[in-house]
C-alpha positions as CSV (number, residue, x, y, z in Angstrom):
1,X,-105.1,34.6,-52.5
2,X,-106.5,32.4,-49.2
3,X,-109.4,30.1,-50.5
4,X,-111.5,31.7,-47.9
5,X,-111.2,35.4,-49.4
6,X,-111.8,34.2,-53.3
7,X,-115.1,32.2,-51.7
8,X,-116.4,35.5,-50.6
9,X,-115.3,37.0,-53.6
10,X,-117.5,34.9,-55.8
11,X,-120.4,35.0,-53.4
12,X,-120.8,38.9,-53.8
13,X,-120.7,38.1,-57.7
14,X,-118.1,40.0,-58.3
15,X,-115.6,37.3,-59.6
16,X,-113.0,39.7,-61.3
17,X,-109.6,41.2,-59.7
18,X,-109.0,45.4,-60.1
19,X,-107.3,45.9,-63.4
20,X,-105.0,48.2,-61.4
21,X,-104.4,45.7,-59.4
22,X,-103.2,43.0,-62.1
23,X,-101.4,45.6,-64.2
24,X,-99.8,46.8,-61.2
25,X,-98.4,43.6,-59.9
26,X,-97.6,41.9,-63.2
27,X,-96.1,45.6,-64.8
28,X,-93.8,45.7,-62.3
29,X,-92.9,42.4,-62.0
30,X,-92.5,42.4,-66.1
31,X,-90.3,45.6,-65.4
32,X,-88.0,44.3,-63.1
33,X,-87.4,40.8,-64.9
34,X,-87.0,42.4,-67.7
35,X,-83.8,44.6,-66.2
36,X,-82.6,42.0,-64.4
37,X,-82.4,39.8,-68.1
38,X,-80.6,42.8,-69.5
39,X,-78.3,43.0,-66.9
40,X,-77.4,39.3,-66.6
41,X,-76.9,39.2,-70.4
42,X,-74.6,42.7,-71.0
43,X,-72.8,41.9,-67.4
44,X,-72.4,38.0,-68.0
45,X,-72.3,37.3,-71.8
46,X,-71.8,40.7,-72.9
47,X,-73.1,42.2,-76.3
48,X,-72.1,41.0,-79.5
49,X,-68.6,42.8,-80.7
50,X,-70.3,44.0,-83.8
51,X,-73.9,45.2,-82.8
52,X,-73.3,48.4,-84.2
53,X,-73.1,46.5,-87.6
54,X,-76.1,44.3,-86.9
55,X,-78.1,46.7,-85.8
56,X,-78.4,47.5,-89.4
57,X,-79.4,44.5,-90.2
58,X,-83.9,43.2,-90.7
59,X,-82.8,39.9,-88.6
60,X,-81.3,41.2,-85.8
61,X,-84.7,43.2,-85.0
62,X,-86.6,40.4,-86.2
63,X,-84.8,38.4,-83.1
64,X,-85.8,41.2,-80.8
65,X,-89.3,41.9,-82.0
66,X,-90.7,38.7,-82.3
67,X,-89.5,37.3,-78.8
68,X,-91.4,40.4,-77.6
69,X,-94.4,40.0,-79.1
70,X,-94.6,36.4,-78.1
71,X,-93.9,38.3,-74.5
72,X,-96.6,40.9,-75.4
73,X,-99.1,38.4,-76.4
74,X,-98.4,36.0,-73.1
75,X,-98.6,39.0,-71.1
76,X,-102.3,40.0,-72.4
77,X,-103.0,36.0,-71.7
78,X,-101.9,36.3,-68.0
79,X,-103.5,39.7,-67.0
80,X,-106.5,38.2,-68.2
81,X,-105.9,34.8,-66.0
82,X,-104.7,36.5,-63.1
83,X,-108.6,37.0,-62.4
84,X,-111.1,33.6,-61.7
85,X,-112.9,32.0,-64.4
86,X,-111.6,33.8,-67.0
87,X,-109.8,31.9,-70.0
88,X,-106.8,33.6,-72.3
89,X,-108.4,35.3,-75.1
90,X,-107.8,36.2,-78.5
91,X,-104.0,36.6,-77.4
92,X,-103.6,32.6,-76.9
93,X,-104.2,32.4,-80.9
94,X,-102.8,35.3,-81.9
95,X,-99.2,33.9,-80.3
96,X,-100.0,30.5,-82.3
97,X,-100.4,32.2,-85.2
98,X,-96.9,34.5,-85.0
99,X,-95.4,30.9,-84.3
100,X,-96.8,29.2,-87.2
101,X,-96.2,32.5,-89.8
102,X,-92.2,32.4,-88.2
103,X,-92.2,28.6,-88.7
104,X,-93.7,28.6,-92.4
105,X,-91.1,31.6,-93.5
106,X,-88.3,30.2,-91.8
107,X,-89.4,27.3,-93.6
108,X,-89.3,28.5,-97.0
109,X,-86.2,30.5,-96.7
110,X,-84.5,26.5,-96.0
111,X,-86.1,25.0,-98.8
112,X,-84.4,28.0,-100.9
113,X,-81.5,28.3,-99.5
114,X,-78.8,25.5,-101.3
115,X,-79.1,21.7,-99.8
116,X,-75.5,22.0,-98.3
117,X,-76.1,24.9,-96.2
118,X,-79.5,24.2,-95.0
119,X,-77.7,21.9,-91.7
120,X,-75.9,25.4,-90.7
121,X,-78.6,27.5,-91.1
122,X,-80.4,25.6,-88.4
123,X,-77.6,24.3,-86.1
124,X,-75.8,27.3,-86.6
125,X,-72.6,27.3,-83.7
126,X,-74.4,28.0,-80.3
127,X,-77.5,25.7,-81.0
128,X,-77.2,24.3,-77.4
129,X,-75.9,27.6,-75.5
130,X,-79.2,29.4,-77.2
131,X,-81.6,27.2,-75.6
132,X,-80.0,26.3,-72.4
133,X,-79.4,30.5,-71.5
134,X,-82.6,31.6,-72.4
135,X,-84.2,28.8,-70.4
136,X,-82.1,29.9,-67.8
137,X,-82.2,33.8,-68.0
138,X,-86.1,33.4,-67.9
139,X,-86.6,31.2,-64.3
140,X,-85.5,34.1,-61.8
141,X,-88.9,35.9,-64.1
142,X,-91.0,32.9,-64.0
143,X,-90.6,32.7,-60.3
144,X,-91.3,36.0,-59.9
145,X,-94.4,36.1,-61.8
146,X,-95.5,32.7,-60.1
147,X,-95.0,35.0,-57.1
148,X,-97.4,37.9,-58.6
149,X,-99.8,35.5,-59.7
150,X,-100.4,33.7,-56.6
151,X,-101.1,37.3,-55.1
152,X,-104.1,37.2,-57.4
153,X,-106.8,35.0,-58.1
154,X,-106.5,32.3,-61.1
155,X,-108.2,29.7,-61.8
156,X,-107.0,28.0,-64.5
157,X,-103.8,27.2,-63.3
158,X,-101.9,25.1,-65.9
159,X,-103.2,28.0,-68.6
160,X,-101.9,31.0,-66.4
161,X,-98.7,29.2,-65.7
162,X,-98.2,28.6,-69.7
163,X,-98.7,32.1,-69.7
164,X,-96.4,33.6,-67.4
165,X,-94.1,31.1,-68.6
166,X,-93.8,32.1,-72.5
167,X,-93.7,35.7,-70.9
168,X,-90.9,34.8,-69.0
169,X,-89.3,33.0,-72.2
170,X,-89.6,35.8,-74.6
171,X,-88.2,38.5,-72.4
172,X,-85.3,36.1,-71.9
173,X,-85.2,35.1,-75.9
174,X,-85.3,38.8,-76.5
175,X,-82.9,39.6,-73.6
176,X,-80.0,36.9,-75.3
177,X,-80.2,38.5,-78.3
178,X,-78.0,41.1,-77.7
179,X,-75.5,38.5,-77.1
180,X,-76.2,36.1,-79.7
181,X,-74.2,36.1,-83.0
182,X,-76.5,33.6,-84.9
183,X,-78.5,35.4,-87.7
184,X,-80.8,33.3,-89.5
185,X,-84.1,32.7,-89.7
186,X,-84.0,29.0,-89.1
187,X,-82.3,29.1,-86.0
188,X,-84.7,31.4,-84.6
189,X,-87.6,29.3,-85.6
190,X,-86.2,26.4,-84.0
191,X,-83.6,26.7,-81.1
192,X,-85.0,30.2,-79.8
193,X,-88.3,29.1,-79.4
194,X,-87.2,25.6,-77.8
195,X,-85.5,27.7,-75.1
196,X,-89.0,30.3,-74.9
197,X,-90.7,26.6,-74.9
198,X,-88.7,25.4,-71.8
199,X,-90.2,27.8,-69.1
200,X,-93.5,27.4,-70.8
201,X,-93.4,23.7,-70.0
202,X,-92.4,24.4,-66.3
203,X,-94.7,27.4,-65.6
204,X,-97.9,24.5,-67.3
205,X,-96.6,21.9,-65.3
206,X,-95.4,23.6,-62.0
207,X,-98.7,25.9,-61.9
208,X,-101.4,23.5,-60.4
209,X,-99.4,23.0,-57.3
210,X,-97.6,26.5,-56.7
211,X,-100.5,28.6,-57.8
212,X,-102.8,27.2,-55.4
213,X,-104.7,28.8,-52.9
214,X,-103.4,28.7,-49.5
């Protein structure tokens, strides 16, 4: 949005953007990044040989729900940013909390788990790979949604970049899933949310300058 148009905007008082608008441009957006992850993922990596099997299986959802709930939760976070003035919400906290509840029970399955396991049920065998593919699935999103946002009119820049970042992040986390082999709890907790953390990091740092009014 030009600097001149937003100006005008918050003369007449009316400081927010149409709902239609936001949900529109970020939906679709969302939509589209999302396909494009599945894609890359089933084309590229492929699915796991035995997801039939896993399917089955609590942790195998639990990697798919909780990326997209982080996702869900971001998303809430950067319709609300997308207009000026207006700060995250309840949805900010409510991600924080999911975190901390999937650090503390990924916790406490380590500490019961026997001492000469614990190192594999963090590192697992595609600690790196994890992090480094879902920071990379989610930057063709991030772009995108840098690209929606701008359209718009935040304010808070570093906070609506955060946003759109961990959106972009948990579609990807939740994307790589279907690929990904590891099944533990730990390993979720630490190396899926690293790689959700990475595009978070760029969208908070990358935000004040490409979010910008023209």
């Amino acid at each position: 949005m030009k600097t001149e148009a937003l100006i005008a905007m918050l003369a007449r008082g009316n400081p927010g953007v149409a709902p239609r608008a936001v949900d529109r441009r970020l939906g679709a957006t969302v939509a589209a990044g999302l396909t494009l992850a599945l894609v890359a993922v089933l084309a590229a990596l492929g699915p796991r040989a035995d997801i039939a099997a896993a399917a089955q299986l609590p942790m195998f959802w639990a990697k798919l729900v909780v990326p997209l709930a982080l996702g869900g939760l971001s998303f809430a976070s950067a319709r609300r940013l997308a207009s000026p003035g207006r700060r995250a919400g309840p949805s900010a906290a409510l991600a924080v909390a999911l975190l901390a509840m999937l650090w503390a029970v990924a916790a406490l399955d380590l500490a019961s788990a026997p001492a000469a396991t614990r190192p594999a049920l963090i590192l697992g065998a595609s600690a790196l790979p994890c992090v480094a593919l879902i920071a990379l699935l989610s930057l063709p999103l991030l772009a995108a949604l840098f690209v929606a946002l701008r359209s718009l009119a935040p304010t808070r820049l570093p906070a609506a970049g955060a946003a759109a970042g961990a959106l972009a992040g948990g579609i990807a986390a939740a994307a790589y899933a279907l690929h990904c082999t590891e099944m533990t709890l730990p390993f979720m907790a630490v190396w899926y949310v690293l790689g959700m953390a990475i595009p978070t990091v760029f969208g908070t740092l990358l935000a004040p300058r490409w979010l910008r009014w023209a």
